[in-house]
N, C-alpha and C positions, 0 to 999 in steps of 0.2 A: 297624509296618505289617503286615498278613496280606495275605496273598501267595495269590489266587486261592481266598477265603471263598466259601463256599457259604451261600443266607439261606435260613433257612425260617423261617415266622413264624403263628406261635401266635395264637389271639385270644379268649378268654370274652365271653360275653356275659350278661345277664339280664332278657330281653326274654320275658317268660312267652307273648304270642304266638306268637313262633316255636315252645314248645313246642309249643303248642295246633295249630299249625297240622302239625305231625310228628304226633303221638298221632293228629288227624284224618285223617291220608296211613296210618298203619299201620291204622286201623282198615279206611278201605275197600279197603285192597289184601286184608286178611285178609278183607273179606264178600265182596269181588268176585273174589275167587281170582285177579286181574291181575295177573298176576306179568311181566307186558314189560318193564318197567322197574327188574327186580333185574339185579345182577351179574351175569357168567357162574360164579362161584364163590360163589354163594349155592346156595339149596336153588329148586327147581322153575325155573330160568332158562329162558330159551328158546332150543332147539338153535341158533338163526342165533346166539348168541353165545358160548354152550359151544364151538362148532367154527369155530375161525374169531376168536380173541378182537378181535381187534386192527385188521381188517379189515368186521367189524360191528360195532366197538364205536357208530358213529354210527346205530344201532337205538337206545341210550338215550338217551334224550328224558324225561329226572323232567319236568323243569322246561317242558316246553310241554306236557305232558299232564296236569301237575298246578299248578297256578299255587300260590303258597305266598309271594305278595310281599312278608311280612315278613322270612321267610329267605333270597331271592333282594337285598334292600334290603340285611342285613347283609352277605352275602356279598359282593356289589358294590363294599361301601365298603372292604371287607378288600382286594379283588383289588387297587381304583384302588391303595392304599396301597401293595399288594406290587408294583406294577408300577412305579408314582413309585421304590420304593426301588431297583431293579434299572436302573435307566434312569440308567444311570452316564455321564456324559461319555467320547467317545471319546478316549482322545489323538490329537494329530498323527502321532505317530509308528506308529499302528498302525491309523490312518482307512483306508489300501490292503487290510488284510485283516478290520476287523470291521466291519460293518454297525451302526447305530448302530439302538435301536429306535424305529420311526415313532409309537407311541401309539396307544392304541384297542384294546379287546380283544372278545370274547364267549366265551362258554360253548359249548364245543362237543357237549359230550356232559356229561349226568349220570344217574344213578341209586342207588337206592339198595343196601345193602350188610347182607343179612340173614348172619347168623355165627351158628352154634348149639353147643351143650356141645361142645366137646372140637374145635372145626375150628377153623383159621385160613388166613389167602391166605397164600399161597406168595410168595416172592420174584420180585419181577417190577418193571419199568417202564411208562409209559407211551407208547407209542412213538408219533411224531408230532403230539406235543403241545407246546406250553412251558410250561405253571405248572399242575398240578394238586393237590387240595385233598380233605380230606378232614373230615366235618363228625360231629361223635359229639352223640348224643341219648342222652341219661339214663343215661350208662355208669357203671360201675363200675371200680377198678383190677382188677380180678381177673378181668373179660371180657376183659381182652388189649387191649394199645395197638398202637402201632405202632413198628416200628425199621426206620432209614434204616441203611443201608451208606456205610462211607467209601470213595468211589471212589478212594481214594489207593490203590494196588495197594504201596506202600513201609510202608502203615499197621502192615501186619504185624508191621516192625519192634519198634512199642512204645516209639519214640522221640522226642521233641520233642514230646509232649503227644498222641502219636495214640495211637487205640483200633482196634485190629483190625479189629474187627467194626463196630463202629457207634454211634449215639447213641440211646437210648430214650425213647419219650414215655408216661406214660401215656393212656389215651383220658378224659382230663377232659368231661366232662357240659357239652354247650352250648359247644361252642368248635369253632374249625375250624385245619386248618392247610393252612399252601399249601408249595407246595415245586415245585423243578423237574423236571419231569417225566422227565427222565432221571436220576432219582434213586434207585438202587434201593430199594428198601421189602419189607418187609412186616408182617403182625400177628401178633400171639400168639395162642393158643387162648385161646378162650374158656371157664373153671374153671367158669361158672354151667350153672346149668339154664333162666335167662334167656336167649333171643338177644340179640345185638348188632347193636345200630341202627346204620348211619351212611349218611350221603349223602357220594357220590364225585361230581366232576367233573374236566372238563380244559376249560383253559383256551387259546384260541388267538390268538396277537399277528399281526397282519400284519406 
């Protein structure tokens, strides 16, 4: 038995639309110099979200200012799955203190995630969220993945199979991962002269 598992869950795809419809989303943000809907720790963000990260993060809006329904279709079918799997029975014995989840979700906030030579995000969570996801387009290992932290504060130890610091991904080409959003994280620098693509979201459960 594991005793209070943490799921994150991976997914590839090869759905060459969804490329196609990314390649189309970076071309017009670079003709139209719209940059509303980068990160706050991208390059040219917009001050309501540099200051203030967390409290305007619902300023980003990818996904209703840019429709993209092939990649919103896979994502979808990713989330339903990650939510099915987290949607554990309550016990009896512990119905008086958890709340069981009701079903149903949406996209609360997304945007995408420009990364250039030598930068990487900082360690941070997503506060106010429950499942957030992180989607890489045409990466390479050597743009920098992403590493989650074990919240086990005992991890330090180096005992019973734990890692200190945490588990590493690399950022695999066409694939997304989900995870809970009080999960600490962050990415690597990025070693190319390429930027690094990715689209972030958070997901929110009633």
């Amino acid at each position: 038995m594991n005793l209070f598992p943490i799921k994150v869950h991976p997914k590839e795809h090869q759905d060459s639309e969804i490329i196609q419809e990314i390649d189309d989303l970076i071309s017009l943000l670079n003709e139209t110099q719209d940059w509303s809907s980068v990160s706050y720790m991208s390059p040219n963000a917009m001050q309501e979200t540099i200051h203030g990260t967390h409290s305007k993060q619902h300023l980003l809006q990818l996904f209703k200012k840019h429709l993209m329904p092939k990649l919103t279709s896979f994502l979808g079918e990713e989330i339903e799955e990650y939510v099915q799997s987290i949607s554990q029975q309550v016990p009896d014995s512990a119905s008086a203190y958890i709340e069981p989840l009701k079903g149903g979700w949406e996209i609360s906030q997304s945007w995408i995630n420009i990364c250039p030579k030598g930068k990487n995000f900082v360690r941070h969570t997503h506060a106010g969220q429950t499942i957030s996801g992180v989607y890489y387009h045409k990466t390479r290992p050597e743009q920098g993945g992403i590493l989650f932290y074990n919240p086990n504060p005992f991890a330090k130890m180096c005992l019973w199979g734990c890692e200190e610091e945490g588990i590493y991904f690399d950022p695999v080409p066409q694939s997304v991962i989900l995870f809970p959003s009080w999960l600490e994280h962050q990415t690597e620098p990025n070693r190319t002269d390429d930027p690094r693509y990715s689209i972030a979201f958070n997901v929110h459960l009633p």
